[in-house]
C-alpha positions as CSV (number, residue, x, y, z in Angstrom):
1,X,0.0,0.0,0.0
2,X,1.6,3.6,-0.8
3,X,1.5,5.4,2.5
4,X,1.7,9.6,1.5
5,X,2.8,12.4,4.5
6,X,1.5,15.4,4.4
7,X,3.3,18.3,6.6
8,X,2.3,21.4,7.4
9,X,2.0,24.1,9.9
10,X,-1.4,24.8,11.2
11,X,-3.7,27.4,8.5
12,X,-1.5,26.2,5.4
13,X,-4.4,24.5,3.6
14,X,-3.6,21.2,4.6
15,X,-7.2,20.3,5.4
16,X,-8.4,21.6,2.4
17,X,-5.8,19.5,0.3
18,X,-6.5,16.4,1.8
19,X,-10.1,16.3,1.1
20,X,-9.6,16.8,-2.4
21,X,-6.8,14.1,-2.2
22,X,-9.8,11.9,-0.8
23,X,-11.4,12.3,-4.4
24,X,-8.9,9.8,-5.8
25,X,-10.6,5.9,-5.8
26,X,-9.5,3.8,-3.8
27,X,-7.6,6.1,-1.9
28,X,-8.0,6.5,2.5
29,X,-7.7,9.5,4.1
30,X,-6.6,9.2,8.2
31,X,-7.9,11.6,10.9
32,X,-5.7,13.5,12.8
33,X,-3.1,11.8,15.4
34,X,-0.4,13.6,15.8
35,X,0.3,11.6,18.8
36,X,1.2,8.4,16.5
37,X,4.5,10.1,14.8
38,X,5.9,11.5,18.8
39,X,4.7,7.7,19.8
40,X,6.5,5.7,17.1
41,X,8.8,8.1,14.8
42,X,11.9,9.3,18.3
43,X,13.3,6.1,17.5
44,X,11.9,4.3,14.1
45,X,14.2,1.6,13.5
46,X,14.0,0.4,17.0
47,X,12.1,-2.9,18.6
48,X,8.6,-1.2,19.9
49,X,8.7,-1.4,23.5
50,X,5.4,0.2,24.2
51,X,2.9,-2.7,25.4
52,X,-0.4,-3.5,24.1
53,X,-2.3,-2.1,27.6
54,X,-0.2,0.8,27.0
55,X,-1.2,1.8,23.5
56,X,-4.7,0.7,24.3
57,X,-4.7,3.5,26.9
58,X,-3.3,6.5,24.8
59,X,-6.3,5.2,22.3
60,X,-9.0,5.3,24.6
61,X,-7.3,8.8,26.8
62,X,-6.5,10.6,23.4
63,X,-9.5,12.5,22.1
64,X,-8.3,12.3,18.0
65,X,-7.2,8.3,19.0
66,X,-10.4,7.7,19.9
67,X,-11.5,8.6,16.4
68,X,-9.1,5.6,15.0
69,X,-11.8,3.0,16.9
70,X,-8.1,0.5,16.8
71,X,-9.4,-2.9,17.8
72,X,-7.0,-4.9,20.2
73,X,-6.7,-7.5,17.1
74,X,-5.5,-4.4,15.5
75,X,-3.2,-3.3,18.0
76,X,-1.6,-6.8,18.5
77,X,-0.7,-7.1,14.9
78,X,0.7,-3.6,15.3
79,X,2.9,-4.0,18.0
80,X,4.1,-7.2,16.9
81,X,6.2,-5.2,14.2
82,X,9.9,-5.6,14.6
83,X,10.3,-1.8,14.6
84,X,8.7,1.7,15.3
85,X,8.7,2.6,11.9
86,X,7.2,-0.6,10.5
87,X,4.1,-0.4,13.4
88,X,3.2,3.3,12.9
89,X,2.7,2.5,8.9
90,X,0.9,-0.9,10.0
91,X,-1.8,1.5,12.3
92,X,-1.7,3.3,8.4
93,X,-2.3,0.5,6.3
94,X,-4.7,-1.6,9.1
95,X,-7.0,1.8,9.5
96,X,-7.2,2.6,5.2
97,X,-8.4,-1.8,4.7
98,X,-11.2,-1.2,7.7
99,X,-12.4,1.8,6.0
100,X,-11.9,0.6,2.4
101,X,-11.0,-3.1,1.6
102,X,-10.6,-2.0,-1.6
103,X,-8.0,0.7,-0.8
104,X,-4.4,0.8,-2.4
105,X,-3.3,4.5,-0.5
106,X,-3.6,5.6,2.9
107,X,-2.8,9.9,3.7
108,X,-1.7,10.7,7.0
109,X,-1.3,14.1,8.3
110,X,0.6,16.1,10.8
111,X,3.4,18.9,11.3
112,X,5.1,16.6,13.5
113,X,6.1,14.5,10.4
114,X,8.2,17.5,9.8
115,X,10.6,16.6,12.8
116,X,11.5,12.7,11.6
117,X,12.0,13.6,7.4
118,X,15.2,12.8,7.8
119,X,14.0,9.0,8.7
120,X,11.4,8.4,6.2
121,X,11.6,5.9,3.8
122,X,12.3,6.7,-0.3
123,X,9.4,4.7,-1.1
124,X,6.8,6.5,0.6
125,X,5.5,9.9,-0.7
126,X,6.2,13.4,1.0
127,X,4.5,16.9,0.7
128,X,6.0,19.5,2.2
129,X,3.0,22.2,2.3
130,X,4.3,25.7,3.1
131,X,2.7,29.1,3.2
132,X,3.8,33.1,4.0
133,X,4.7,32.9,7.8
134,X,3.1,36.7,7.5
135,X,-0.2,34.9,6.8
136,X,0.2,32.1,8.5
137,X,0.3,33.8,11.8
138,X,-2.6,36.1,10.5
139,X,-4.7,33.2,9.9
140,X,-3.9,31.7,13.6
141,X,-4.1,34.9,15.4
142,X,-7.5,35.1,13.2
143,X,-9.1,31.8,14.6
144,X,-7.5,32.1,17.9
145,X,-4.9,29.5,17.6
146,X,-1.7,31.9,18.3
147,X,-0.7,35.8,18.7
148,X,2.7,35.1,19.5
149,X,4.9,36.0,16.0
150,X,7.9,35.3,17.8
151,X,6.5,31.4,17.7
152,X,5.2,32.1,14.3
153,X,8.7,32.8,13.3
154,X,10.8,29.9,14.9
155,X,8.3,27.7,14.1
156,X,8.8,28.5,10.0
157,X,12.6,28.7,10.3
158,X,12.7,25.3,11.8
159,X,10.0,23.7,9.7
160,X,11.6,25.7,6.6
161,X,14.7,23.9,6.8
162,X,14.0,20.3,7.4
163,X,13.8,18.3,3.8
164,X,14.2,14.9,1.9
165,X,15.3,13.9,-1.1
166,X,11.9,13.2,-2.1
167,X,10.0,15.9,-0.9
168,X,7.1,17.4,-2.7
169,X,6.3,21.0,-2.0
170,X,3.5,22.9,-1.9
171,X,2.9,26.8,-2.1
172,X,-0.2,27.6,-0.4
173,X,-0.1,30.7,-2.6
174,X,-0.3,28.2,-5.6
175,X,-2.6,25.6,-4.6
176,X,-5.1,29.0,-4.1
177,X,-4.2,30.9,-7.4
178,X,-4.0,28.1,-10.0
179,X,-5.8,25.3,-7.8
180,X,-6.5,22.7,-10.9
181,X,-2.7,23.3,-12.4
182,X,-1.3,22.6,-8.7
183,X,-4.2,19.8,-8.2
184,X,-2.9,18.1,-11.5
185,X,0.8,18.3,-10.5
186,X,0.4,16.7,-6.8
187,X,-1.7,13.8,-8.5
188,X,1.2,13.1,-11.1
189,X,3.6,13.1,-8.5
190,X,1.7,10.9,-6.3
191,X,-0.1,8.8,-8.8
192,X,1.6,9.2,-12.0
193,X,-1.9,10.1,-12.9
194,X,-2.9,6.3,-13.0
195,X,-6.0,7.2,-11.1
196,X,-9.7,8.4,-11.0
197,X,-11.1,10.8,-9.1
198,X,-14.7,11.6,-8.3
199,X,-16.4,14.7,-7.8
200,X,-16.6,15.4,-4.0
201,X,-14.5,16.2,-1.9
202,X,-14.1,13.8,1.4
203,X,-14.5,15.3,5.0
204,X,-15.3,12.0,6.7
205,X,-11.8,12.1,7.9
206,X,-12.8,15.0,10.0
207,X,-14.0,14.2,13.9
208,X,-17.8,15.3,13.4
209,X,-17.1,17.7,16.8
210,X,-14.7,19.3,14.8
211,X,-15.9,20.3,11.5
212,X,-17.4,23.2,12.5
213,X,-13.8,24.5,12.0
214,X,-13.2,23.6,8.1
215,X,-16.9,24.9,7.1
216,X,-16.3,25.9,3.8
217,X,-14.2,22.8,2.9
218,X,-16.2,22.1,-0.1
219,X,-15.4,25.8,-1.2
220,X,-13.7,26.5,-4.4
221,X,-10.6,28.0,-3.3
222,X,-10.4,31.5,-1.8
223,X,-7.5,33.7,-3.7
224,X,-8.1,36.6,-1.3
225,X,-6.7,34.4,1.6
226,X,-3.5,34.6,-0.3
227,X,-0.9,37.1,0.7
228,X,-3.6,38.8,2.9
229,X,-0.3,40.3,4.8
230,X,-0.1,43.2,2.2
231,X,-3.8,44.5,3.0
232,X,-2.7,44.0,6.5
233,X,-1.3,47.4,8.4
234,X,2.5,46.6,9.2
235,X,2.2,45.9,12.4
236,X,4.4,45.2,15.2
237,X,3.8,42.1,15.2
238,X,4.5,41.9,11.1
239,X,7.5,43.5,11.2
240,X,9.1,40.9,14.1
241,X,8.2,38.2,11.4
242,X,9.9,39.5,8.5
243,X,12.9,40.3,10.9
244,X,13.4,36.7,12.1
245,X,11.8,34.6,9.4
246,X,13.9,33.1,6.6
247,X,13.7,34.5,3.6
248,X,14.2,32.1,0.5
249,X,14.0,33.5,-3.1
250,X,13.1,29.6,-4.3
251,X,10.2,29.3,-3.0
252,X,8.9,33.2,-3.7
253,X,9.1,34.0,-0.2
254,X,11.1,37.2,-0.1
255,X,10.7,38.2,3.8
256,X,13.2,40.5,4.9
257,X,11.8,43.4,2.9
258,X,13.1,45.8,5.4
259,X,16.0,44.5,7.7
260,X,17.4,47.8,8.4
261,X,15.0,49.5,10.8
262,X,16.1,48.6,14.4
263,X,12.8,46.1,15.1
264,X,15.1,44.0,17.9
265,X,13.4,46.4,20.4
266,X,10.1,44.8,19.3
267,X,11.0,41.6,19.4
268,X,12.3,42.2,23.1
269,X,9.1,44.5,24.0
270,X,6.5,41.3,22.8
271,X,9.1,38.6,24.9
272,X,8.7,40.6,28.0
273,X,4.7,40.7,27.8
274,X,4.7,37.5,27.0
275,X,6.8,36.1,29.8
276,X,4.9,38.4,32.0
277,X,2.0,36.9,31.2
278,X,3.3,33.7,31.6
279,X,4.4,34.8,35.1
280,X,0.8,36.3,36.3
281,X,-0.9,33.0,34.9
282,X,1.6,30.9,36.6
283,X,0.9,32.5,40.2
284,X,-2.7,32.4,39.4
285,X,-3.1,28.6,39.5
286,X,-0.7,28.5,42.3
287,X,-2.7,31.1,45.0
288,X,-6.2,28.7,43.0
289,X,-4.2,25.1,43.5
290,X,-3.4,26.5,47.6
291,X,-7.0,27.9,47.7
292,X,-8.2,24.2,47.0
293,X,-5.7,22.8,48.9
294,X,-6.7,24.3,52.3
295,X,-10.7,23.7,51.5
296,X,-9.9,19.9,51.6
């Protein structure tokens, strides 16, 4: 079975990619776990040494596990693998044939693929999904997800800078602008265009308390949401990006548009409220943990 990796980081499209990669026949798409990569990627040639009860825990404790419905026949097969590497892509392979017996590709999906690229296998496909930091922390600070730039920033360097030899990449910018032309290239790459595809887009994939997020999923793409950072005012909060963020002329990402204004100050000004913050929270749940403490 041809096991694809999609990695991202969080409001790149990655969602919105998927489903239409859940158009092709025959081909699974897995719900979100990005607990399986930490559990079986840190060492992926090695003897698994988590036990069955174990594993059977995280599954039932971890909300997007729980999803995965493993069955303990499913889980002994699994663990019975003679490495870390070869279980994770059995969970893969074991979850696509439950869903579709007929199924000859399994998609899995997380950033934390991004930390072990270095480990995966030639054989199995890699896209590399990548999008403006700029907008990418727009997006997040948008939905609530971050407001910190600073992570925004170290985040994309790091991510930015981990590749394969086989790696696919993805502009966000492009799979937006020219959606069909970008469609048609991931398929070739994938596929060699050997396959069909029908016309809906698959969501199942998604946790039903969760799609409430990716409502217009079976929305043509949105070019506005592309380089939204230039309608933006440059902010603070911009400007740190574009001073800490990689800038690579490959990829069309020209960041550093102004690197001689002094924005370190910024940079030091937005660390300091944030570890302030950290600091007032901290004491919070200390003076709430003592408050419950002497009620007892």
């Amino acid at each position: 079975m041809q096991i694809i990796f999609l990695t991202y980081i969080d409001r790149s499209g990655s969602t919105f990619l998927i489903s239409h990669l859940g158009r092709v026949e025959k081909c699974v798409i897995c719900p979100e776990a990005e607990v399986l990569p930490l559990i079986f990627m840190h060492k992926p040639y090695a003897k698994p040494t988590i036990t069955h009860k174990r594993f059977t825990n995280i599954c039932r404790e971890n909300r997007k596990l729980q999803f995965w419905q493993f069955t303990p026949d499913e889980i002994s097969v699994a663990i019975d693998q003679d490495s870390n590497y070869k279980c994770f892509c059995k969970l893969l392979e074991m979850y696509a044939k439950r869903v579709n017996a007929n199924a000859n590709s399994v998609v899995f999906k997380a950033f934390e693929i991004s930390l072990f690229l270095s480990d995966l296998l030639p054989e199995h496909k890699i896209i590399k999904l990548i999008r403006d930091p700029r907008d990418i922390f727009l997006s997040q600070k948008r939905n609530g997800l971050n407001n910190n730039p600073v992570a925004v920033a170290k985040y994309w360097n790091g991510y930015f800078n981990r590749n394969h030899k086989e790696l696919f990449t993805v502009r966000y910018e492009d799979l937006v602008n020219s959606f069909q032309k970008e469609f048609d290239s991931i398929i070739k790459y994938l596929f060699a265009n050997q396959v069909s595809l029908t016309d809906n887009t698959d969501y199942s994939f998604i946790n039903i308390n969760h799609r409430y997020i990716h409502s217009g999923i079976d929305s043509l793409p949105d070019k506005h949401r592309a380089e939204q950072w230039r309608e933006t005012e440059h902010t603070a909060a911009i400007k740190i990006i574009e001073r800490m963020s990689i800038s690579d002329k490959n990829t069309g990402y020209t960041i550093k548009t102004d690197t001689k204004k002094p924005y370190t100050i910024l940079y030091i000004v937005h660390m300091a409220f944030y570890y302030l913050l950290f600091v007032i929270v901290n004491r919070f749940n200390i003076i709430l943990w003592n408050l419950k403490r002497l009620s007892v």
